[in-house]
C-alpha positions as CSV (number, residue, x, y, z in Angstrom):
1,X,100.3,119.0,112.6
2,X,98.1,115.9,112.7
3,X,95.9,114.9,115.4
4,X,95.2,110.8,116.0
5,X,92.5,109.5,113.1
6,X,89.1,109.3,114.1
7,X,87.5,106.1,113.2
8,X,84.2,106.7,111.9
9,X,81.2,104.6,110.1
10,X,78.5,105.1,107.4
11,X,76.2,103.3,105.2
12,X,77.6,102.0,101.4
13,X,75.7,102.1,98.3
14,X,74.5,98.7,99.2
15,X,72.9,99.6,102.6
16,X,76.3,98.1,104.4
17,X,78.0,99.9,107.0
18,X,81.6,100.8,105.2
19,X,84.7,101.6,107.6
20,X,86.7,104.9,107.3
21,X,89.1,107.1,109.0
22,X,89.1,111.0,108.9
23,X,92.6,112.0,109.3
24,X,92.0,115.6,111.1
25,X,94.4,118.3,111.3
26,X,95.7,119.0,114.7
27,X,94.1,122.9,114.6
28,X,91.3,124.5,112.4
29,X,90.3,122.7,109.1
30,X,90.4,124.5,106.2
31,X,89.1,121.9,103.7
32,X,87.5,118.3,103.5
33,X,89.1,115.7,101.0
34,X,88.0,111.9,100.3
35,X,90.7,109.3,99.4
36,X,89.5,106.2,97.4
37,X,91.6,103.6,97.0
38,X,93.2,101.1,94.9
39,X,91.5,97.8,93.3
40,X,90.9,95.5,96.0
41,X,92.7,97.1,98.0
42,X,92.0,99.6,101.3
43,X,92.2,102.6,103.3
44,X,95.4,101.0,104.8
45,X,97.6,101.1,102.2
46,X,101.0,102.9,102.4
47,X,99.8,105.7,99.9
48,X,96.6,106.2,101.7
49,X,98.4,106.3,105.1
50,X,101.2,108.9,104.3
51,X,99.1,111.1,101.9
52,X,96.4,111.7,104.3
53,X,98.7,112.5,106.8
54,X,100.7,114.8,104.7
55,X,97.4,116.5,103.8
56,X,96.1,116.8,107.6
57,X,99.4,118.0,108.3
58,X,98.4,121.2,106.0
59,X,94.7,121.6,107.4
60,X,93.1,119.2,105.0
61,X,90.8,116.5,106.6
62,X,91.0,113.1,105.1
63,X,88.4,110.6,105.0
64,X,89.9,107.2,103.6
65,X,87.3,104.6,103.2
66,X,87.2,100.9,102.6
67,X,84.4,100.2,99.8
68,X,81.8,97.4,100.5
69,X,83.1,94.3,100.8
70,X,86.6,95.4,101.2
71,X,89.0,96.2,104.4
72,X,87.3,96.6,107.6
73,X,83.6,97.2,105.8
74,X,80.7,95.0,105.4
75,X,79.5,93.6,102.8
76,X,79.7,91.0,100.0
77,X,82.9,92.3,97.1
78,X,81.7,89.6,94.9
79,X,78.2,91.8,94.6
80,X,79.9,95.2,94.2
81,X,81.2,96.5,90.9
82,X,82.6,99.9,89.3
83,X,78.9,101.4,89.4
84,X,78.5,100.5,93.3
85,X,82.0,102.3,94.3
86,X,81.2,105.2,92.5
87,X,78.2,105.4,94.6
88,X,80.2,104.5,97.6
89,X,82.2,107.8,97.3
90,X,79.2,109.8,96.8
91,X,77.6,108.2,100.3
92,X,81.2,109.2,101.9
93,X,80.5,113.0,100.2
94,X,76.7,112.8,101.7
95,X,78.4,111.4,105.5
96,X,80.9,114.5,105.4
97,X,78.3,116.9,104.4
98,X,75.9,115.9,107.0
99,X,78.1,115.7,109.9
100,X,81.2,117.8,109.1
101,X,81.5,119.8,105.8
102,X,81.1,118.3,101.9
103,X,84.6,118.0,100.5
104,X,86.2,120.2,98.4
105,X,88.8,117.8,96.8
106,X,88.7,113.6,95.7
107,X,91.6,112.4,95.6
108,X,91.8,108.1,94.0
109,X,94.2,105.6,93.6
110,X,94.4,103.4,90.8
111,X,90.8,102.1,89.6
112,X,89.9,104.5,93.0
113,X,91.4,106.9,90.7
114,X,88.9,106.1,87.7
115,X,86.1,106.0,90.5
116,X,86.3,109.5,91.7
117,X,86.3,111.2,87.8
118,X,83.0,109.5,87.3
119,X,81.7,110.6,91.1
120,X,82.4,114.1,90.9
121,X,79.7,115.1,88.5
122,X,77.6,113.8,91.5
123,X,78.9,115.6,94.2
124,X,78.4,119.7,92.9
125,X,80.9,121.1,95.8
126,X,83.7,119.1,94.5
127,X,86.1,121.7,93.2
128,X,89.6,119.7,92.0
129,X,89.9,116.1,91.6
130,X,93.1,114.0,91.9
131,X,93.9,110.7,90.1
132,X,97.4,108.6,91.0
133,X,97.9,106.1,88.8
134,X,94.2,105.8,87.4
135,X,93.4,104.0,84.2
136,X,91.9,105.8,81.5
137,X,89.1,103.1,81.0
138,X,87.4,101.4,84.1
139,X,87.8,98.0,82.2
140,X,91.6,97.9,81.9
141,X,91.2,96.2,85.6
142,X,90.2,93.3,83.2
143,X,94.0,92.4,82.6
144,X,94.5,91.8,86.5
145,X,92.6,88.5,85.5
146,X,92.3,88.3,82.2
147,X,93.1,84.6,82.0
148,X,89.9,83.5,83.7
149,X,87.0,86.3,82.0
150,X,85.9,83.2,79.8
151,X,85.3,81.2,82.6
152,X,83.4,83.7,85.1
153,X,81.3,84.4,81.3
154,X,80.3,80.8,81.1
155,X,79.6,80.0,85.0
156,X,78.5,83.5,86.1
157,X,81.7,83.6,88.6
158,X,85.1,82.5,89.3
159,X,87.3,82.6,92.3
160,X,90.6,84.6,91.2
161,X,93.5,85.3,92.7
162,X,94.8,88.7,93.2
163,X,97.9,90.2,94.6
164,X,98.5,87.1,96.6
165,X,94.6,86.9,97.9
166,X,91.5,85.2,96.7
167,X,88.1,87.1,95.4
168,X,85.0,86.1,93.7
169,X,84.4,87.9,90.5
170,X,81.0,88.0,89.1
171,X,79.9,88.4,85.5
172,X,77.8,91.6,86.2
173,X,81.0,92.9,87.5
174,X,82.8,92.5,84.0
175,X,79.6,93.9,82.4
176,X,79.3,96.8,84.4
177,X,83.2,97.9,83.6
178,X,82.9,97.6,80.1
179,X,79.6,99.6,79.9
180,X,81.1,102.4,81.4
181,X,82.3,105.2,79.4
182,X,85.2,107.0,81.6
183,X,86.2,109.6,78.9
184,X,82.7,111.3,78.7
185,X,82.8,112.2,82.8
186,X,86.3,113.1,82.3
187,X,85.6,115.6,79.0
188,X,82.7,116.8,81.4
189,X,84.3,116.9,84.5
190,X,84.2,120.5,85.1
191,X,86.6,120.6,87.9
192,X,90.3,121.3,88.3
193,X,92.0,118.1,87.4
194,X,95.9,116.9,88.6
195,X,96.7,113.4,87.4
196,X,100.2,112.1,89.3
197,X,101.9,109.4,87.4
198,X,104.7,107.2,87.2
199,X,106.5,107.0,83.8
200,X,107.7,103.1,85.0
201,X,104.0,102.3,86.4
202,X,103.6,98.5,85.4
203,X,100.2,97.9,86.7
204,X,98.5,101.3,84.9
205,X,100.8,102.4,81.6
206,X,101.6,105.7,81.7
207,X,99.9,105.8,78.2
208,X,96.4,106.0,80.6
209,X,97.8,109.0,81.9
210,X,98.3,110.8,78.3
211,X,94.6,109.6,77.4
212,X,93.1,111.4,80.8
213,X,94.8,114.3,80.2
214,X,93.9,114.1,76.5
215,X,90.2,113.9,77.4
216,X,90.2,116.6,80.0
217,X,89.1,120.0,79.5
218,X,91.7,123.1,80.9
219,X,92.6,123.6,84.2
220,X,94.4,120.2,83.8
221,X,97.9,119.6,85.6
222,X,100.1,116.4,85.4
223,X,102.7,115.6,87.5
224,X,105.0,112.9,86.8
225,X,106.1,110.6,90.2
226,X,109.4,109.6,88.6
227,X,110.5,106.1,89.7
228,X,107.8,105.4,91.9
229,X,105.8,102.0,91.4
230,X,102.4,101.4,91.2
231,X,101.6,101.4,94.7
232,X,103.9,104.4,96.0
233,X,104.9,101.8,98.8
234,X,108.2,103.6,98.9
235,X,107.2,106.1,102.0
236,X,109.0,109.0,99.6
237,X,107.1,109.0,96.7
238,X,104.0,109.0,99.0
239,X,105.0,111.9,101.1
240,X,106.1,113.4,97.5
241,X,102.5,113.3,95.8
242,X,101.0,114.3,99.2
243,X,103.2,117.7,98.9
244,X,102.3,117.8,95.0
245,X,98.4,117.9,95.6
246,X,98.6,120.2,98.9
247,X,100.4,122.5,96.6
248,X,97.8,122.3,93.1
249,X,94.7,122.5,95.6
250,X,96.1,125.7,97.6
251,X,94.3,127.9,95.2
252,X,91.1,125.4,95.3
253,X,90.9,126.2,99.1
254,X,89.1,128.4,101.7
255,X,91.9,131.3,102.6
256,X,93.4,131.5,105.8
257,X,91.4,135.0,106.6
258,X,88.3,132.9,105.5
259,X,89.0,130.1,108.4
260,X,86.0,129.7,111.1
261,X,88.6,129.5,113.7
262,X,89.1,133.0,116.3
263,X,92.7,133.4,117.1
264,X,93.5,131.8,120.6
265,X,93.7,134.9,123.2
266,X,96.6,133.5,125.0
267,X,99.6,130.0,123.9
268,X,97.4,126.4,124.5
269,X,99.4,123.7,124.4
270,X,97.0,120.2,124.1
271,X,97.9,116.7,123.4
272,X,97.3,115.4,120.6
273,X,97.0,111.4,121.4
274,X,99.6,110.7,119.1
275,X,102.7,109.3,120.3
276,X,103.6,110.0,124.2
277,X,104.7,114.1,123.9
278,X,103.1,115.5,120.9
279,X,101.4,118.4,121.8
280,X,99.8,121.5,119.4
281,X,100.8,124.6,120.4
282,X,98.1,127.4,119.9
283,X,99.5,130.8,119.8
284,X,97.4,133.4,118.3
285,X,96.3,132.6,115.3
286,X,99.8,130.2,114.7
287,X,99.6,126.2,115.3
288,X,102.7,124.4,116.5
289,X,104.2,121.2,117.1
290,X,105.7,120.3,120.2
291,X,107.3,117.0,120.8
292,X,110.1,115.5,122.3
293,X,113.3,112.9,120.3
294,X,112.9,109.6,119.6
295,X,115.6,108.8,121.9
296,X,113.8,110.3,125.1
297,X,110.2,107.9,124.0
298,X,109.1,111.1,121.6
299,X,108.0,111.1,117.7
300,X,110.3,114.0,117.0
301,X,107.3,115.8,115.2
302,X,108.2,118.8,116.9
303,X,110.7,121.2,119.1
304,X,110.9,119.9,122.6
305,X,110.4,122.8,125.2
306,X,113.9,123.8,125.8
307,X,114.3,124.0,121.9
308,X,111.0,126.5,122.1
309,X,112.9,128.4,125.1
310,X,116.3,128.4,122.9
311,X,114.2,129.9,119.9
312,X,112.6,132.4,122.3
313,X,116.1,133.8,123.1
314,X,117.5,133.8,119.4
315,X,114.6,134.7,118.2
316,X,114.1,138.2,120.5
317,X,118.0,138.8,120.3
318,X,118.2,138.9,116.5
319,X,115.0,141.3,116.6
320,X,116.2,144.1,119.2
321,X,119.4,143.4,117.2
322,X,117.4,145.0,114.2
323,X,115.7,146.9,116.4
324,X,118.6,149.2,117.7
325,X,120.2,149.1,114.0
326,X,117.2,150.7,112.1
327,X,116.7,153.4,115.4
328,X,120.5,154.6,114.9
329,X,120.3,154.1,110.9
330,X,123.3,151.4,111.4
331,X,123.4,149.8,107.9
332,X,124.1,146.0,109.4
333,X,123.3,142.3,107.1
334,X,121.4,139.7,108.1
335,X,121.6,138.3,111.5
336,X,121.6,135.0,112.9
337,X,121.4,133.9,116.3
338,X,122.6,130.1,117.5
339,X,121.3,128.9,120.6
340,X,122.9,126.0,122.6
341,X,121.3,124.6,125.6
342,X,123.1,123.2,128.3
343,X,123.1,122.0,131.8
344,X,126.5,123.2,133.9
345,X,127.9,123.2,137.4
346,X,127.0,126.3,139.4
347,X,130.3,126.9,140.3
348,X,131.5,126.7,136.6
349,X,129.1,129.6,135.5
350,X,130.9,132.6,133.9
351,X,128.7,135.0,134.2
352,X,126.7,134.3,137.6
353,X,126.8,135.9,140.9
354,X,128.7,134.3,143.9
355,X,126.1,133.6,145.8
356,X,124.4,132.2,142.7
357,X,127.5,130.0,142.4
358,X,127.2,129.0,146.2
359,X,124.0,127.5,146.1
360,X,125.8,124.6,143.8
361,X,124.3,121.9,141.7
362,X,123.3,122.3,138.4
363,X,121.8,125.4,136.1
364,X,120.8,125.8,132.9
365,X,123.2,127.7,130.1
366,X,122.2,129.4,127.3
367,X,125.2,129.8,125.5
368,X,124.5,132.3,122.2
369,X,126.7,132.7,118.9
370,X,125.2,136.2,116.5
371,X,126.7,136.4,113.3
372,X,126.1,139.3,111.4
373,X,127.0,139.3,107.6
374,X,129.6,141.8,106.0
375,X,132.1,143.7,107.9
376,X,131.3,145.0,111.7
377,X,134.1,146.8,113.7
378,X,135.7,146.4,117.0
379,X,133.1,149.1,118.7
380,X,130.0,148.0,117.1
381,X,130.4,144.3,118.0
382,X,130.7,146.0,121.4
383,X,127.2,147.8,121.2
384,X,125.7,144.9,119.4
385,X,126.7,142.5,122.5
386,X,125.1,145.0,124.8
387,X,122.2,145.5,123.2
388,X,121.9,141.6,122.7
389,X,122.0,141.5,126.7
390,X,118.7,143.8,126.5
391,X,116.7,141.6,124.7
392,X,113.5,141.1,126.5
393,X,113.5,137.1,126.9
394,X,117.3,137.7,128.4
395,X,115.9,139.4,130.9
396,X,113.9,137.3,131.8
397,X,115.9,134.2,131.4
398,X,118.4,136.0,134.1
399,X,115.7,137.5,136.6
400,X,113.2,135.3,138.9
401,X,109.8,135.4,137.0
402,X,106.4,134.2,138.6
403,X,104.4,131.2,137.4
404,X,100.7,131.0,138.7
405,X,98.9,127.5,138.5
406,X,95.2,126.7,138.4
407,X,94.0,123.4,138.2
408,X,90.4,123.4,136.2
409,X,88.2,120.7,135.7
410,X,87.8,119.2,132.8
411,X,84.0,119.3,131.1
C-alpha cells in the first residue's frame, strides 16, 4: 500500500538545497530507509522508482535523493566528489531524524552503493546496509572515462561524456576517489550487510561483489539478481531486489506489536491521491487496498467494492461452515468458497419473492460455489447448504439493512 511521494527539500554537504522524495507507506511506518543512487545518475531512475515503492508498499519509507549537482538539486557536479556524496547521505540521515525518524536501513546503487558503506559508520542508528551493484573500490568509476584522466590531470578539468550526457570532471574529483579506502569501512562496517548482484553486470564485474563480501565481517548475505543488467531497467528485476531486501531487513525492523499506530476503532477508507480510486482501507489494526480495473479509469492496486462485498460472503460462509463442523465434531477438509457477482433481471431471480420480482429492473446476484475436499454425502451437502444460508453476511445480503450518513467537516 503506497500513498503518493511527498516531495521534500534539504540542505547538501555543500550548503545547496538537494531534491528528494519520501515514498510513504499508505498506513503506519514501521521503518525509515535512504536510497542513493547510481553515478551521475538520480532519484528517477527505474530502480529507484520500483524499489522504493516495493519497500513503501511493506511499511518502509523511502527517501530517494538527488546529490548536489545532480537531478532536480542545486549545485555545481563538477565541484562534488566521492567525499561530498557521502556527506550528502549523512545530511539526508540528519533531515529524517530531525523531522521524521533517523533510518534504520541504506540502501545504494552502483557507486551510491560504495557511498552508503563509507556513510554508515556516520550515521550510529543505521542497522543493515544494502549495496546493488556497488564497486568494491570508489575509483573503479575511473573506467567510465578512463580515456580522458590524462587530460583533466594536465588542465585541471575536462568535459566528458557519459551515458549519452555531458559533465565536467575535475582533478580533485579523481584525487578524492583514489584516496579513499572502501575496504576498511566495509571490514568496520558493523551493520548487517546484503549485497545484490548481477553475475552478467558489465558496468560493475561481479568480481566487486566477491571482494565486498570478502571484506565484510558476518552477518553478510549476497543475493545474486540473475540476468539483470546494470541498471535493473527491466521493471522485474527491480520489483525482485525490492522483495529481496524487504525480506533480509524484516528481522532489522521495529515489530508489528512495537508500531506507534492504535488500531482504528471502526473500517476508514481514505484516498490515497494516487490514481483516481485507490483508497486504504483501515480496519482494526489491518491496512487494505481498494481500487477499481484499469478498464473502468482504476490502477488495479486493489479489490473494487463489490469484490470486498464478494469476499465478505465467502469469507463468512466458509467460517460458520467450520463453525457448525467443529460444534457437531463433523470431520470435513478444507473449504473453499467462490463468489461471482452479477447484475440480473428481477424477474429472472431464482430465489426472490414475487413481489421482489414485480418491482422489475435490475438486482444484484451473488451466485456461490463451496467445495469441500474428500468425500461428503448426499445429507451432509444438505446441512452444509443450510447452514451456508445462515451465515451472517447472507443475512444481511438478503434482509434491508440501515445506512446512516453524516457529513463532517474537514479540519
Amino acid at each position: 500500500m503506497v500513498a503518493k511521494p511527498q516531495k521534500v527539500m534539504f540542505s547538501g554537504s555543500q550548503g545547496f538545497e538537494l531534491s528528494a522524495r519520501l515514498d510513504n507507506p499508505a498506513g503506519p511506518i514501521r521503518a525509515y530507509a535512504i536510497f542513493a543512487h547510481c553515478f551521475t545518475c538520480s532519484s528517477q531512475t527505474m530502480a529507484a522508482k520500483y524499489i522504493a515503492r516495493e519497500l513503501a508498499a511493506l511499511n518502509i519509507a523511502v527517501l530517494r535523493f538527488d546529490f548536489t549537482g545532480l537531478g532536480a538539486s542545486d549545485g555545481e557536479f563538477a565541484n562534488t566528489n566521492f567525499s561530498s556524496n557521502i556527506q550528502d547521505i549523512v545530511r539526508a540521515a540528519d533531515f529524517l531524524r530531525d523531522k521524521f525518524t533517523a533510518p534504520t536501513l541504506l540502501i545504494g546503487h552502483s557507486l551510491g552503493g560504495a557511498a552508503v558503506l563509507a556513510a554508515a559508520g556516520h550515521i550510529p542508528e543505521v542497522r543493515g546496509v544494502v549495496t546493488i551493484g556497488a564497486p568494491a573500490d570508489a575509483d573503479h568509476v575511473i573506467k567510465n572515462f578512463a580515456g580522458s584522466v590524462d587530460d583533466i590531470e594536465k588542465h585541471g578539468e575536462m568535459p566528458v561524456s557519459l551515458a549519452g550526457r555531458n559533465f565536467t570532471i575535475q582533478k580533485q574529483f579523481i584525487d578524492d576517489l583514489k584516496a579513499t579506502n572502501l575496504k576498511d569501512d566495509i571490514a568496520n562496517l558493523r551493520r548487517d550487510l546484503l549485497i545484490l548482484h548481477s553475475p552478467i553486470d558489465k558496468i560493475v564485474g561481479i568480481e566487486n561483489a566477491t571482494q565486498i563480501y570478502l571484506a565484510a565481517k558476518h552477518p553478510k548475505s549476497f543475493i545474486s539478481l540473475d540476468q539483470a543488467d546494470h541498471l535493473l531497467s527491466n521493471p522485474d528485476d527491480a520489483r525482485f531486489a525490492a522483495h529481496m531486501i524487504s525480506g533480509w531487513a524484516t528481522r532489522l525492523l521495529p515489530s508489528d506489536e512495537s508500531r506507534d499506530h492504535p488500531p482504528v476503532e471502526h473500517v476508514v477508507v481514505s484516498e490515497t491521491g494516487e490514481g483516481k480510486f485507490q483508497n486504504t482501507v483501515e480496519a482494526g489494526a489491518h491496512l487494505l487496498l481498494a481500487d477499481e480495473p484499469i478498464s473502468v479509469g482504476g490502477l488495479d492496486s486493489g479489490p473494487s467494492p463489490y469484490d470486498y462485498l464478494a469476499a465478505a460472503l465467502g469469507a463468512c460462509t466458509s467460517m460458520t461452515i467450520r463453525m457448525y463442523a467443529d460444534y457437531k465434531n463433523i470431520e470435513i477438509g478444507p473449504v473453499t468458497v467462490m463468489v461471482k457477482h452479477s447484475k440480473i433481471h428481477a424477474e429472472d431471480c431464482v430465489d426472490c419473492l414475487e413481489e421482489e420480482k414485480e418491482h422489475g429492473g435490475k438486482i444484484d446476484q451473488f451466485e456461490r460455489q463451496i467445495t469441500i475436499a474428500g468425500e461428503v454425502d448426499e445429507k451432509l451437502e444438505r446441512k452444509i447448504l443450510m447452514i451456508a444460508n445462515r451465515c451472517p453476511v447472507h443475512k444481511t445480503l438478503k434482509s434491508s439493512a440501515s445506512v446512516v450518513t453524516n457529513l463532517v467537516k474537514g479540519k
